[in-house]
C-alpha positions in Angstrom: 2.5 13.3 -58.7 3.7 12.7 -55.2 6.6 15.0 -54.1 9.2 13.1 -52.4 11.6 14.8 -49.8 15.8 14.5 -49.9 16.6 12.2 -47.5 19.8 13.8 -47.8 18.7 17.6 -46.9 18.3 16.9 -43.2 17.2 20.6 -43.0 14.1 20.5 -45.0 13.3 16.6 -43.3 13.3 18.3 -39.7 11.5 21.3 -41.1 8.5 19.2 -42.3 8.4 17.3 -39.5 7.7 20.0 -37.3 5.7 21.1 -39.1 3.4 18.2 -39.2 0.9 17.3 -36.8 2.8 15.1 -34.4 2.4 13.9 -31.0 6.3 14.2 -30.5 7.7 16.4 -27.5 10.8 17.4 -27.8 10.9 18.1 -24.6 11.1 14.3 -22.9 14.3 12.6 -22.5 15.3 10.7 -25.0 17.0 8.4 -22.5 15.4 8.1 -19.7 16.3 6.0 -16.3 12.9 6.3 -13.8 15.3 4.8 -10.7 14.3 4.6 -6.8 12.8 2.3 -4.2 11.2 -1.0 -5.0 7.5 -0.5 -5.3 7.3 2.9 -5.7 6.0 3.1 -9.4 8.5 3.7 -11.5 7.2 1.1 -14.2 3.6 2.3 -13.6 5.2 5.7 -14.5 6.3 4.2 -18.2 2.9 2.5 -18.5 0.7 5.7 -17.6 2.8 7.9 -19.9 3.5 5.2 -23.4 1.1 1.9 -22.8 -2.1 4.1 -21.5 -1.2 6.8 -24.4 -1.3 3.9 -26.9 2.1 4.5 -27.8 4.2 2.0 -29.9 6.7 0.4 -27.8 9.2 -2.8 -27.5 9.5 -4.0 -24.4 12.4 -5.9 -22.6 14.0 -6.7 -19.4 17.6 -7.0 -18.4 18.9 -10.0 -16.4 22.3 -11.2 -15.3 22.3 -13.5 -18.3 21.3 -11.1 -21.0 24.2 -10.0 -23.7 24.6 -8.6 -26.9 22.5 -11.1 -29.1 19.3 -11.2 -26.9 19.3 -7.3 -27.0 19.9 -6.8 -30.3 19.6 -10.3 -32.4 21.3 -12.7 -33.5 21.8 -16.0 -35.8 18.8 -18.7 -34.0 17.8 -22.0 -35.5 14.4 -22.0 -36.6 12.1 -24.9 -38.2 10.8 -24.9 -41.8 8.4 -27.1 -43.8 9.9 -28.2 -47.2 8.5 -30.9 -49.7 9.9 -34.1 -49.5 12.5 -34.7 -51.9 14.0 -38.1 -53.8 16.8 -38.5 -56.0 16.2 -39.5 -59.5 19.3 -40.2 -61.5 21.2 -36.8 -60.5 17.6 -34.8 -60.0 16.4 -34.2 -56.8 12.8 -34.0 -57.3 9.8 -33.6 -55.1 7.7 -37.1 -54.0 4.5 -36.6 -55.2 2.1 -37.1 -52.7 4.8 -37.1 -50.0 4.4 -34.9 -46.0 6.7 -31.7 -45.9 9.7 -32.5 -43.7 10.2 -30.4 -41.2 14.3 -28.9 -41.4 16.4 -26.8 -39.0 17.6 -23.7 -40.7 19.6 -20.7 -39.2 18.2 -17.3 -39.8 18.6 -13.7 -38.3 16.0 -13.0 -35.3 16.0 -9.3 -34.2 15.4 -8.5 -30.4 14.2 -5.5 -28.8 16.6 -3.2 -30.0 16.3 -4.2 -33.4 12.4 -4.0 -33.6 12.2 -0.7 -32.1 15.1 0.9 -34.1 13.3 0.1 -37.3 9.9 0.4 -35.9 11.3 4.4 -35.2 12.5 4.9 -38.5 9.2 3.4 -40.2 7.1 6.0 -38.9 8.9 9.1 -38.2 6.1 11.4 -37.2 5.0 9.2 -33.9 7.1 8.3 -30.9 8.3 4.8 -30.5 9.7 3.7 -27.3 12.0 0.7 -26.4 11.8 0.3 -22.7 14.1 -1.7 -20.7 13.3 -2.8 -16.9 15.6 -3.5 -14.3 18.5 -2.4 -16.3 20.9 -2.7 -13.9 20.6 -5.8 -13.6 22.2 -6.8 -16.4 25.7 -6.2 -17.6 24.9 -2.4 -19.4 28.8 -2.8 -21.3 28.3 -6.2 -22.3 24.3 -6.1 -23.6 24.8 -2.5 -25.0 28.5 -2.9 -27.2 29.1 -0.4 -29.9 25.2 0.6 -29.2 26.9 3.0 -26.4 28.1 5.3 -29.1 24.6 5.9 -30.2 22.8 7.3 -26.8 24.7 10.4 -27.7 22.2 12.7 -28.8 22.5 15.7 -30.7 19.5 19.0 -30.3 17.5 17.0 -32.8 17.9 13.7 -31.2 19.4 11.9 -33.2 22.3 10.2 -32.4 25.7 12.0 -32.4 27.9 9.8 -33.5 26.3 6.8 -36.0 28.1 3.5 -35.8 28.7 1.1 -38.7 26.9 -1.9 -38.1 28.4 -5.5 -38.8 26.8 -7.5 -42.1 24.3 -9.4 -40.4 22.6 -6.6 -39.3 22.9 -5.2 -42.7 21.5 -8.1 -44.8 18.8 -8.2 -42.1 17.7 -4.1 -42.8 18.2 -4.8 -46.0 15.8 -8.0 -46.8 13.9 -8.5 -43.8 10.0 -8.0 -44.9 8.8 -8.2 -41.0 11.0 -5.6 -39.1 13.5 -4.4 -41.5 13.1 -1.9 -44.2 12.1 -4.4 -47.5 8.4 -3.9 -47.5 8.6 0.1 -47.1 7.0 2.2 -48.6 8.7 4.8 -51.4 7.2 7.4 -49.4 8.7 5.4 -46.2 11.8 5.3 -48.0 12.1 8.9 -49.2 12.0 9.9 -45.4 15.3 7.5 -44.3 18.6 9.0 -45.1 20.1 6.3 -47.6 22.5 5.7 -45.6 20.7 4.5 -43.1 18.0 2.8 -45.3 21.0 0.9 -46.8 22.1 -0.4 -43.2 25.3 1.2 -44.2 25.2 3.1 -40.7 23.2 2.9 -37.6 22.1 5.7 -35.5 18.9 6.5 -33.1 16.6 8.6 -34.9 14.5 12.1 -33.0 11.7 9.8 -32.3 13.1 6.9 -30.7 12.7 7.4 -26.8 14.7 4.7 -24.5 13.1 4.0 -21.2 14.4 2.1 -18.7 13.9 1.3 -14.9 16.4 0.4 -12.0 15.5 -0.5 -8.4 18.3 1.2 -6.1 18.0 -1.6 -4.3 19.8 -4.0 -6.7 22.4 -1.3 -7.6 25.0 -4.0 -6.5 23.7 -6.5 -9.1 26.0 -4.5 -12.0 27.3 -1.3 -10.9 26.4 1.1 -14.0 29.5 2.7 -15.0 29.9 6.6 -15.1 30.0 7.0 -18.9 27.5 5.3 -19.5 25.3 6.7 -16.5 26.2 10.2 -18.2 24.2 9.6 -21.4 21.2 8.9 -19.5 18.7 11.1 -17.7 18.0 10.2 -14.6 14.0 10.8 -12.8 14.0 9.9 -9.1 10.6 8.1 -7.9 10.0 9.2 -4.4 8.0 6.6 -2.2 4.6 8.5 -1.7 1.6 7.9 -0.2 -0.8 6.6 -3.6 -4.1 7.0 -1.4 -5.5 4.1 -2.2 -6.3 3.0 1.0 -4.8 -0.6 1.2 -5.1 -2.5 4.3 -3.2 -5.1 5.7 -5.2 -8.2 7.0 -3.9 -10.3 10.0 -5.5 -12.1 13.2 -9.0 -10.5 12.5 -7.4 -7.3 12.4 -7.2 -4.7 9.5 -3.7 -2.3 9.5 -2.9 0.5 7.4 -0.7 0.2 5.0 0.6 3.7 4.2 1.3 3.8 8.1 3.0 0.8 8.4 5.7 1.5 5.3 6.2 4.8 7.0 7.0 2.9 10.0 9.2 0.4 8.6 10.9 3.1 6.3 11.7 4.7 9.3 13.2 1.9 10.6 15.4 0.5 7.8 16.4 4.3 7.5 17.7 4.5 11.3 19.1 1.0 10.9 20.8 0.6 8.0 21.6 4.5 7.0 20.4 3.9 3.5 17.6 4.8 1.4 18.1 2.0 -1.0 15.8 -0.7 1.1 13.3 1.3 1.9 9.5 0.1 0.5 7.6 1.9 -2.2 3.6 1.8 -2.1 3.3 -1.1 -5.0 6.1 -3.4 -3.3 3.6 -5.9 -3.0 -0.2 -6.5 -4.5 -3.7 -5.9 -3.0 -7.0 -7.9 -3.7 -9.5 -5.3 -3.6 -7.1 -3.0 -1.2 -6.2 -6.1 1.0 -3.0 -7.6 1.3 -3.8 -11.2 2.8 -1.5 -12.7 5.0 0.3 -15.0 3.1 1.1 -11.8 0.1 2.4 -9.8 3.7 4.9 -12.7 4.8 5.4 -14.0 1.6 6.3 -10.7 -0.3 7.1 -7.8 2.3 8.3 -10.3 5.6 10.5 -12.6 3.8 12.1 -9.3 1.9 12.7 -7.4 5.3 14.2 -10.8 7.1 16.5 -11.9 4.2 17.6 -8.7 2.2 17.0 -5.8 5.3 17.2 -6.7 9.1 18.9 -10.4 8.4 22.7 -8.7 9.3 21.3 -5.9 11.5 19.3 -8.1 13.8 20.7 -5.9 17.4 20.6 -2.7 15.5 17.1 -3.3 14.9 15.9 -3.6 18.5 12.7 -5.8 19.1 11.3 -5.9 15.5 11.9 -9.5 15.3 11.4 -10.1 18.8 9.2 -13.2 19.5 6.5 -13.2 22.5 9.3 -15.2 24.2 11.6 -12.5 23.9 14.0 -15.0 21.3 14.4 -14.1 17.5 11.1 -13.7 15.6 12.8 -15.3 12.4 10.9 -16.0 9.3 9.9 -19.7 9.8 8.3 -18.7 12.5 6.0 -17.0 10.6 4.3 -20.5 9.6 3.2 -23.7 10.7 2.4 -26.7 8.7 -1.5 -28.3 8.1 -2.2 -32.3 8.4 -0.4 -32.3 4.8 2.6 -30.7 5.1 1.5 -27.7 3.8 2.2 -24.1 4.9 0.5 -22.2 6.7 0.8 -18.3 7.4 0.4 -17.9 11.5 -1.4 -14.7 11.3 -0.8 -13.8 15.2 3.1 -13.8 14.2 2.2 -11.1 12.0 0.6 -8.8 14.4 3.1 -9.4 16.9 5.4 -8.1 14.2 3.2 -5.3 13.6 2.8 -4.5 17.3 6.6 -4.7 17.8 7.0 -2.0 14.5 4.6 0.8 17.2 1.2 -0.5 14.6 -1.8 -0.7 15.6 -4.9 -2.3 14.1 -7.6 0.2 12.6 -10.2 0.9 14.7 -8.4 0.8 17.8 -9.1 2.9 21.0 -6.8 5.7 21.9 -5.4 3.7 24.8 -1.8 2.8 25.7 -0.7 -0.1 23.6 1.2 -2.9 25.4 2.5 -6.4 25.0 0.9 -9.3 23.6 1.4 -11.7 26.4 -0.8 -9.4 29.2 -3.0 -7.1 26.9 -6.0 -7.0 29.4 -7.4 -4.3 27.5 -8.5 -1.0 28.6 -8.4 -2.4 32.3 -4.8 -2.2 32.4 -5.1 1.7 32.3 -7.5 2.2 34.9 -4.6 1.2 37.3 -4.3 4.2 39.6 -0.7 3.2 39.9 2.1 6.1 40.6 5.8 6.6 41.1 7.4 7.7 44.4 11.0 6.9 43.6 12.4 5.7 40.8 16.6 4.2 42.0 19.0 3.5 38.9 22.5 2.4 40.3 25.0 5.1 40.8 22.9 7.5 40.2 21.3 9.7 43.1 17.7 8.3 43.1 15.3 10.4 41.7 12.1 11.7 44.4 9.2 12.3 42.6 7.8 14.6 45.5 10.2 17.1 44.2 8.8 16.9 41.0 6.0 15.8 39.0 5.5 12.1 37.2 6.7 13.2 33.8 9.7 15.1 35.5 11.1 12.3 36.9 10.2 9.8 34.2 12.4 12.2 32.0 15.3 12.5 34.7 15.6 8.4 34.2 15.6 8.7 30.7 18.2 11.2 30.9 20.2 9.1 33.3 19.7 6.2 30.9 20.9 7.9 28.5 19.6 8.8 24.7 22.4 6.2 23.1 21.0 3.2 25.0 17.3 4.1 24.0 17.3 5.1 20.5 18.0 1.5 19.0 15.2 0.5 21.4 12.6 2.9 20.4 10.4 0.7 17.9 10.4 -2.0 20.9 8.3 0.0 23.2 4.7 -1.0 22.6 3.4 2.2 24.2 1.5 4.8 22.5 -0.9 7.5 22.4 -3.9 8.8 19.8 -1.8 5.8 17.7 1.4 7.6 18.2 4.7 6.2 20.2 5.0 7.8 23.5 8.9 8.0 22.3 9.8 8.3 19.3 12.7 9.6 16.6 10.2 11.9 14.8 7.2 14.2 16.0 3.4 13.1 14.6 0.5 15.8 13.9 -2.2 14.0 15.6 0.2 14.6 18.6 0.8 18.3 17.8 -2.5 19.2 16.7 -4.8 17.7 19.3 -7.3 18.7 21.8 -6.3 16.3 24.7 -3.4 17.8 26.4 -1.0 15.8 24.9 2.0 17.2 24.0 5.9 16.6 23.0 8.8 17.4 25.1 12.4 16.4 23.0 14.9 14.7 24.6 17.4 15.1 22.4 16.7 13.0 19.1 13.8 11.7 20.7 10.7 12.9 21.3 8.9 12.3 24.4 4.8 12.8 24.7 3.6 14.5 27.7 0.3 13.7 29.1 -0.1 9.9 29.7 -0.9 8.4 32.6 1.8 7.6 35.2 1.1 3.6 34.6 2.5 4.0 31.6 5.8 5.6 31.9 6.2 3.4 34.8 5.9 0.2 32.5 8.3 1.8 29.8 10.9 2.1 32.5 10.2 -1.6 33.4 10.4 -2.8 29.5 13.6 -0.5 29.0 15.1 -2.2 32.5 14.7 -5.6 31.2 15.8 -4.7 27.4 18.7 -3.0 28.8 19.5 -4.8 31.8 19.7 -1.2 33.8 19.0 -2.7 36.9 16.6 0.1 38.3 14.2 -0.3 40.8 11.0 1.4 41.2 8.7 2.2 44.7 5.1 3.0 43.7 1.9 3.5 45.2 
């Protein structure tokens, strides 16, 4: 004869539990928020650690419209087939022979919360996870109700405080054959406290894991209120490089991926102060590690134009800076065909690229320079030097008395670090693929063998070691973006 445990002596139904061989760790949160940048992974987190596992789960996804009902369930009307029926005398009696009519009944339809709570309690010794994406952006209060009281957890996990649920719910735990508890098992059974079983109360049981994700960047959506954020724990997903090699494909050209969301992280960091718009490594998809053209406007321009750079357009200096020198706005990233139909203008998108400091894989370790007079390496074979270089009010600066690089830092100092740090991603100029000036240092240009070097300018960082052709055409570029009005003598 089976031996049935006290669903009443909680002591002795932990106790066998932990006993048992169970994949359980007690370790995990029980409610879990996996929060950070878009793209970073946070749902391939989830799917890696339940999906992959072949863990049970029920799966949902918050939206602006989502309340109460769709979480947890509700009264729907559903169709049924009945025989048709005639009246006979005061009988109602089926027609022999006759179709089924179809009839619109209402019934009780669970939703996520539902099927996971009882899907827990069915199967105590085995994880069960309901997890929620993008749960901010729905309304937490609303969707969640009474259901707050039960992410209080207690050192078992179960919940703290059990709430009392209304009859619906009851008559659904009570009869439902599907999801609720009807078709259990006695052994099932024995392992439910009765009140429970009975639907009398309603609280999370140790195995019941809630998951959810949240993009910071549609924090504003619903703000998550401090009590409720307090129930939760919270695992940041840093935006890290996932080696997988992805290019970016454009105008013939491959670009690198991981080096252009550093880049553009860089700059939505300096712009905007804020790590919430930043790009994760998934953001977008890859076809066999290439993101095509239209995926790269279509997902990762259109998001930097509309929800990024769209109300910092000066503080982002010549990122959307067209070849014309006017605003390189999103519809100019496409034409149209014979038919009217779109069409990604792929040299837009290197443009854009070269603007960000990218450049294609593959490319030589020369300087770097604008799109309408790229003659190539040509360009730096100039044997062109300073002699003076004259910024008004300023004493102008000799370059006998010093070397190139000397004076090309006096200007810069003269212009001032202010003026050029919103400028910085504008300059086209770099060196072993690194800006000649930039906000950060790089290793290639620490650790090289080619007498290139950093000297730091304040925030910036300058690299020592290029030819005098190109300083003297970043001082051009910074005249015209700033309206300086230098002058330079060469020879």
């Amino acid at each position: 004869m089976k031996q049935y445990l006290d669903r009443n002596d909680k002591k002795a139904f932990f106790e066998h539990f932990s006993e048992s061989k169970t994949s359980i760790d007690n370790n995990l949160s029980k409610n879990l928020i996996f929060y950070g940048a878009p793209g970073t992974g946070k749902s391939k987190t989830i799917k890696r650690e339940v999906d992959d596992k072949g863990l049970p789960n029920v799966r949902t996804t918050f939206h602006p419209d989502s309340d109460y009902a769709t979480f947890v369930g509700a009264y729907k009307p559903t169709t049924t087939q009945e025989p048709k029926m005639t009246l006979i005398g005061t009988k109602q009696v089926p027609v022999e022979g006759g179709k089924p009519e179809s009839k619109i009944i209402y019934e009780f339809v669970p939703q996520a919360f539902l099927k996971a709570y009882t899907g827990a309690w069915k199967n105590l010794e085995q994880p069960f996870y309901l997890i929620i994406e993008e749960i901010n952006r729905g309304n937490c209060a609303q969707i969640f109700g009474d259901l707050f009281q039960l992410l209080d957890r207690n050192d078992d996990g179960e919940s703290e405080y059990p709430i009392s649920p209304d009859d619906d719910i009851i008559r659904f735990l009570q009869n439902d054959k599907k999801y609720g508890f009807a078709a259990l098992t006695d052994e099932q059974k024995a392992a439910i406290p009765e009140d429970v079983l009975s639907g009398k109360e309603l609280k999370l049981p140790m195995n019941l894991y809630i998951w959810a994700t949240m993009n910071t960047s549609d924090q504003s959506l619903f703000p998550i209120d401090s009590a409720f954020k307090r129930r939760w724990d919270w695992q940041y997903i840093p935006i890290t490089d996932a080696k997988m090699g992805w290019k970016i494909e454009a105008a013939g050209n491959l670009y690198d991926w991981w080096q252009f969301l550093e880049k553009i992280n860089e700059q939505i960091g300096n712009t905007t102060n804020s790590e919430d718009k930043k790009l994760g490594y998934f953001f977008c998809k890859s076809k066999e590690g290439i993101i095509k053209a239209d995926t790269f406007v279509g997902k990762v321009v259109f998001y930097l134009w509309n929800d990024v750079f769209k109300d910092f357009a000066e503080e982002a200096g010549g990122l959307f800076e067209d070849s014309d020198g006017k605003v390189l706005s999103f519809s100019k990233f496409y034409t149209t065909d014979m038919e009217g139909r779109a069409i990604v203008k792929e040299e837009k998108i290197a443009l854009f690229l070269r603007n960000l400091g990218l450049a294609p894989i593959g490319a030589t370790e020369v300087d770097i320079i604008d799109a309408d007079n790229n003659d190539g390496d040509g360009r730096n074979e100039r044997k062109e030097s300073l002699i003076s270089i004259n910024i008004p009010g300023n004493p102008i600066i000799q370059t006998a008395e010093s070397t190139q690089f000397d004076s090309f830092l006096k200007a810069l100092n003269i212009i001032g670090e202010d003026r050029i740090m919103p400028k910085v991603n504008s300059l086209k100029y770099k060196r072993l693929n690194c800006p000649v000036i930039s906000t950060m240092k790089q290793p290639e240009i620490e650790h090289n063998d080619k007498g290139y070097s950093y000297y730091q300018l304040g925030q910036l960082f300058v690299v020592k070691g290029c030819k005098s052709y190109t300083y003297i055409r970043i001082l051009e570029d910074l005249d015209k973006m700033l309206n300086i009005g230098l002058s330079l003598e060469t020879r």
